[in-house]
N, C-alpha and C positions, 0 to 999 in steps of 0.2 A: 746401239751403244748400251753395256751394260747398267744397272745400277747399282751404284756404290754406296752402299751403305751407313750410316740413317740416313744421308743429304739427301741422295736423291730420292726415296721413298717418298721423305716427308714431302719433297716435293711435289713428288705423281699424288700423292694421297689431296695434297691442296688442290691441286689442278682440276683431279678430278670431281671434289668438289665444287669447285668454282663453276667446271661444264653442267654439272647438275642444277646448281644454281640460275645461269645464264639461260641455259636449255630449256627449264621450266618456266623464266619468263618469256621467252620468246614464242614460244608456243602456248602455250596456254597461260598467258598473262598471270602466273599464280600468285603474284608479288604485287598485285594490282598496283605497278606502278603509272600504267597509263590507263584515262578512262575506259570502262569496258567496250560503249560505245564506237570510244575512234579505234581502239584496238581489234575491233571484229572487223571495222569498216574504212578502216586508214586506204585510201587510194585504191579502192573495190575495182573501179572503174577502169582505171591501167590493168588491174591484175584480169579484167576481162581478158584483156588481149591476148593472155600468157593460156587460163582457162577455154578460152573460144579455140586455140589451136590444138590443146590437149583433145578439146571433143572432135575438133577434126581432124585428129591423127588418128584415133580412134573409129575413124570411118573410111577414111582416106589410106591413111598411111602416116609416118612420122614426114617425110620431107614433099608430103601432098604441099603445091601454090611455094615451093622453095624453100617451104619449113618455116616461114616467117610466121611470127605470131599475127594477131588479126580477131576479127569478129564472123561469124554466123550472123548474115543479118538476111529481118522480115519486109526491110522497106528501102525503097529505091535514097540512093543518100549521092549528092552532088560531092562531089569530091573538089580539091584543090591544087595548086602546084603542087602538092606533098603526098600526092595521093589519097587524102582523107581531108574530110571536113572533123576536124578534133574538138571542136566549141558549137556543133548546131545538135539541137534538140534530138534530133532524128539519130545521130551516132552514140548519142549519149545514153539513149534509152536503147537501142542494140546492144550497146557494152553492156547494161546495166543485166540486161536477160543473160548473157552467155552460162553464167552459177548456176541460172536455173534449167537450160538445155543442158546440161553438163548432170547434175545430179538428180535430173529426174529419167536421163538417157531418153530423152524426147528426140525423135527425128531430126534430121537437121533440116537448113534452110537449102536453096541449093543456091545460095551466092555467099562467097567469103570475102572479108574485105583485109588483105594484107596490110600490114604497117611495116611500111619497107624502112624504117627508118635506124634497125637494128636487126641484126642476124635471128637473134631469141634463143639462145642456144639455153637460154634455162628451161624455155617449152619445150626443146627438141631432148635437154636430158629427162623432162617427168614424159613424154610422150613415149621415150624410149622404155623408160621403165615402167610404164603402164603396160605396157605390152607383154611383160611377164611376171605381171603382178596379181595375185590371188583374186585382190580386193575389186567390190562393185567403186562405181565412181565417187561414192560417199567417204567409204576405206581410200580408195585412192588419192583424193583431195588432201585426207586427213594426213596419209602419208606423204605427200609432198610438200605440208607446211610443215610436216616433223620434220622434213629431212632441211628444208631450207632455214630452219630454225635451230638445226643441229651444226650445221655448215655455219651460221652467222656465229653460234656459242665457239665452235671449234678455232676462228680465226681469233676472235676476243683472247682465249683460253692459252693460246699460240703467244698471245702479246703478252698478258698474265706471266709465263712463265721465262718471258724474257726480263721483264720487270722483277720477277723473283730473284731470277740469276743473277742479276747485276746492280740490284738498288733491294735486295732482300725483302721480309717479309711484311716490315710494316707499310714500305712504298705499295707491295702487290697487293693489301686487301685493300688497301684504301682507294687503289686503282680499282678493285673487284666490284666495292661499292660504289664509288662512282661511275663506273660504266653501269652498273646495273640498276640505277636509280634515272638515268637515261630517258625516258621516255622517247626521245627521235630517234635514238636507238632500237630502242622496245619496239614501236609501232614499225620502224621500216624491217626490223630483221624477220618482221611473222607475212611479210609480203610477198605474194611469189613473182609479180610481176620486178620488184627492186635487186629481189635476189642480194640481197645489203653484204655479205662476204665476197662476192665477186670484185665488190670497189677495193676490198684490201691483199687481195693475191696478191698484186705488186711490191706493195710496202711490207707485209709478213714475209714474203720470199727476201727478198732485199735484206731484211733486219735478221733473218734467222741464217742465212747466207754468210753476211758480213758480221755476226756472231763466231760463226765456224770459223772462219776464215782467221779471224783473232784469235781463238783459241788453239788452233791446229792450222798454221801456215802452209804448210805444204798439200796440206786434204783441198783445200781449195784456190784456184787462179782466178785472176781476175777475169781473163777468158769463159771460164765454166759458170761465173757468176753473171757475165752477159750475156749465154746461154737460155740458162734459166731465164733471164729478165726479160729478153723476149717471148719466152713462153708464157709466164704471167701475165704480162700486158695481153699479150695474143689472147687467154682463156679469159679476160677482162673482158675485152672487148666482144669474144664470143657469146659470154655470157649476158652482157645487158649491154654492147652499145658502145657507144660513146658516151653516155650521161655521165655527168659530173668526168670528164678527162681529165681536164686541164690537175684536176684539184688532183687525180687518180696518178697521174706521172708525175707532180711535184710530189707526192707521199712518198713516191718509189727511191727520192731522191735523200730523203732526209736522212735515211740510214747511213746512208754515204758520207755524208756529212756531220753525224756522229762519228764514226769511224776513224775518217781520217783528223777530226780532231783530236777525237782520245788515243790516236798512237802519233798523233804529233807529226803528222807527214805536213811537206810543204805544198805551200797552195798550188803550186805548180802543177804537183802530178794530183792534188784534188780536181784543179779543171779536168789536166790531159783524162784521168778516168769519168768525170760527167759527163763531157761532150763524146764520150762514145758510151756510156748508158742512156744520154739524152738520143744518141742517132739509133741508138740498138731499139728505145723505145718507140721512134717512130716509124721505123720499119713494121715494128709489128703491127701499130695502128695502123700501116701502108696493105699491111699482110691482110687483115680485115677486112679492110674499105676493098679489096679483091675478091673475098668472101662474100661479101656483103652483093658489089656488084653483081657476083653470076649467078646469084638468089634471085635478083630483080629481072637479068636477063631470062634467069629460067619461066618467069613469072610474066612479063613485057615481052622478049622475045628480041634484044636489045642494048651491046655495052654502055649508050647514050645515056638508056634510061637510067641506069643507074650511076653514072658520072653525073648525071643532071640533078637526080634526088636530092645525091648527097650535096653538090655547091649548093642548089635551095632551100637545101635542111640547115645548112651551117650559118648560109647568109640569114636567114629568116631568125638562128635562135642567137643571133650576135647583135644585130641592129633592127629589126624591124617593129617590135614592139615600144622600145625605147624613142624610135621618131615618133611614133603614135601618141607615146605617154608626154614625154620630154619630161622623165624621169631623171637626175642626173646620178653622177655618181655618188655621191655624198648623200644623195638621197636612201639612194638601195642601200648604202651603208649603214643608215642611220637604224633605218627599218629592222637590218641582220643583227646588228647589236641588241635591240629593245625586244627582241623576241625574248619565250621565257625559256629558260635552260631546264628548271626543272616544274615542270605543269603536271605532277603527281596523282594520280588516279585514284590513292587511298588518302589523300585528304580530300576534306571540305571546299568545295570550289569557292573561289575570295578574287577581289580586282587585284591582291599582291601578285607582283609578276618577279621574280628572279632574273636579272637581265642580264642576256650575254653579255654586255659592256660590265655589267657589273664582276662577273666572273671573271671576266678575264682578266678586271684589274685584281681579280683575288690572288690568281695565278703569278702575275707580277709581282705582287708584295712577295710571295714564296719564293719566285725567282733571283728576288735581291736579298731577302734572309740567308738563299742556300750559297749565293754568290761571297758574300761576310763571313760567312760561318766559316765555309771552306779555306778561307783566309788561312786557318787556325791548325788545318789540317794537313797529311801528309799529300806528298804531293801526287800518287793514286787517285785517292779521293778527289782532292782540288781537281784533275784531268778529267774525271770521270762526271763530276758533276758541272765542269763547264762547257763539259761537249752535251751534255743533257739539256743545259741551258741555250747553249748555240745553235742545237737544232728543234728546237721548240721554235724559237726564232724564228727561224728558216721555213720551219714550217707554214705560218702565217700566211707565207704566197699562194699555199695548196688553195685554202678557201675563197682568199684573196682576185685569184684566177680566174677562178670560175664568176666570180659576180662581177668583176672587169672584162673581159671577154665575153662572156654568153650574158650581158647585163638584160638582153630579152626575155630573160627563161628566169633570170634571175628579179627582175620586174613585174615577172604576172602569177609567180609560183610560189609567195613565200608564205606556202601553206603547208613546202616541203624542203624547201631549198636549204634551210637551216643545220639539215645534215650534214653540209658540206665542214660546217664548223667542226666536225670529226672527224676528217678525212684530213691528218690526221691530230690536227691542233689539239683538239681536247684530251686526245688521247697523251701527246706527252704529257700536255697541263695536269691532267689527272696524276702521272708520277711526279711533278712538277711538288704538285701539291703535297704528295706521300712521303716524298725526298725532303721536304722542307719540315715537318712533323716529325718523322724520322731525328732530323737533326737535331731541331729543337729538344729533346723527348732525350737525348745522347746527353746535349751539353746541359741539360737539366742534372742529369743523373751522370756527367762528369765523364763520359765516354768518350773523347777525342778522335778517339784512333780506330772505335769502330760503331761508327754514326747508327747502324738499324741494331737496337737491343733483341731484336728476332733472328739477326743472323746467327 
């Protein structure tokens, strides 16, 4: 599409600021928004698995043991239903070497230990690209946290410039800044093993979709858009798994749910099209988990084994921990709230903690200013910001899912699980908040009719 001139300059000109901005924290922490510490070392241990297969593609081959990511290991390790013993000393300290066989090109071991629990299609793309890349393993590392770090800015920058288009300029910095002051943000997008933009294909494809499709009817059907949505979930799950799903196919949904509020369709055919973006979505998880299997058969020698992984892998991160704890739900609740939103790296470390509960009644208050205000407005506006506000809403489930459902993962983990609060709740909230200042910021300065003084 061309650009039209100044809008959309100025637009590209933000954005691509904004990528520069994001880009630089992601990779190289420049913003020191999270400490340097957990920033180098955020979940080193997982990104073993992703690094252990890079070095044995490197020797092997790219789809050497199925392509699954995994460990190089020096000592005999008793494994479990799940193929791995994930919590005994002995894998711990395996994972922990892999960085160092990896960038010093030390020999390998000759036993590898798969983690059938996910395809790893993020190892199988830098393994790929290692293969015709210049750089010694040092350069190579360094370019596959560039690149994973470019990927997480570029989906941000995606949502950014949706937020520009349709809540203007003052909603999208104030969105720029608060995603970028992020710290669970920060720390997961510089991980290779997270791969943190794969969790948003779905919901960016979806939103930029059902953007098009509003502005140019006939460019896009609702067919072509269930197309696609199976490809995103598919390259979802290719890329990291299942982790965080539940939360990952309620994100997919939200847009939908904007849409057809802000053109006013009836709830009727809002279901008829979810219940076949919800069937189109689980096909593709279906499409996967088939993937997934003939990795394991390639690997076991066995459709079993890998029908049997995955009910043991599901059953174990749904209830097994939770009988153990007798954790309830109100409990893991309480815990995901009192967490801190923002534990900033360039201040002075203090017991103040910033609490998700606390935020998100901040969010709320902006929700029912923009819901008043809009009263006042034309009825655009009023549509536009009560579908903003309906699917912020809506969204609540995305995170919601995931700590009801998988409450075992969500019981032993919440040292990362908190992410989930972005996928993609915070993310409206964050416009939530922008759109509400915006407002305020108009009817200050008596602008009725056209709320962002930056448009």
């Amino acid at each position: 599409m061309k650009l039209q001139k100044p809008k959309d300059i100025k637009q590209a000109i933000f954005l691509c600021i904004a990528f520069l901005i994001l880009f630089s924290s992601y990779s190289v922490n420049i913003w020191k928004v999270s400490d340097e510490n957990m920033f180098l070392f955020f979940e080193r241990q997982p990104e073993g698995l992703v690094v252990g297969r890079i070095a044995k593609a490197a020797q092997d081959g790219v789809f050497s043991d199925g392509g699954l990511t995994g460990l190089n290991y020096t000592e005999y390790l008793k494994t479990d239903s799940l193929g791995i013993s994930t919590m005994s000393e002995e894998y711990s300290r395996n994972l922990s070497i892999q960085h160092d066989l990896y960038l010093t090109n030390s020999p390998l071991p000759n036993k590898f230990v798969a983690y059938k629990s996910q395809t790893g299609g993020q190892a199988i793309l830098y393994s790929a690209i290692q293969k015709i890349s210049p750089f010694d393993n040092l350069g190579n590392l360094r370019l596959f946290k560039g690149l994973n770090a470019a990927l997480a800015a570029l989906c941000f920058v995606l949502f950014i410039g949706w937020v520009y288009r349709n809540y203007g300029g003052i909603s999208s910095i104030i969105t720029l800044f608060l995603l970028l002051i992020s710290p669970w943000i920060n720390n997961f997008a510089h991980n290779l093993w997270w791969a943190l933009w794969s969790f948003y294909i779905p919901f960016i494809t979806m939103l930029l979709l059902f953007e098009k499709k509003h502005n140019f009817k006939d460019k896009m059907s609702n067919n072509k858009i269930l197309i696609y949505l199976f490809l995103a979930v598919f390259a979802k799950c290719f890329f990291t798994g299942f982790e965080f799903i539940t939360s990952t196919l309620i994100a997919a949904m939200c847009p939908i749910v904007y849409y057809y509020i802000l053109e006013q369709k009836s709830f009727r055919s809002f279901i008829g099209f979810a219940f076949k973006a919800g069937i189109t979505m689980v096909i593709a998880v279906l499409a996967e988990m088939f993937v997934l299997i003939m990795q394991i058969r390639s690997l076991e020698g066995s459709f079993s084994d890998g029908i049997n992984h995955i009910l043991v892998s599901y059953t174990k991160r749904a209830t097994y921990g939770i009988i153990e704890q007798s954790e309830t739900y109100g409990e893991i609740l309480q815990k995901y709230f009192q967490g801190n939103v923002f534990d900033l790296g360039f201040l002075p470390q203090t017991e103040f903690k910033f609490y998700f509960g606390v935020f998100f009644l901040i969010i709320c208050l902006f929700g029912v200013a923009i819901y008043f205000i809009s009263k006042k407005l034309n009825q655009v506006y009023k549509i536009k910001n009560l579908a903003l506000i309906s699917a912020t809403l809506f969204s609540v489930l995305s995170p919601l899912s995931w700590f009801i459902i998988f409450k075992q993962h969500a019981s032993e983990h919440p040292h990362m699980d908190y992410i989930v609060w972005y996928i993609p709740t915070l993310l409206f909230g964050f416009i939530v908040i922008g759109q509400g200042i915006s407002l305020i910021i108009a009817r200050v300065r008596g602008s009725h009719n056209k709320p962002d003084v930056l448009s």
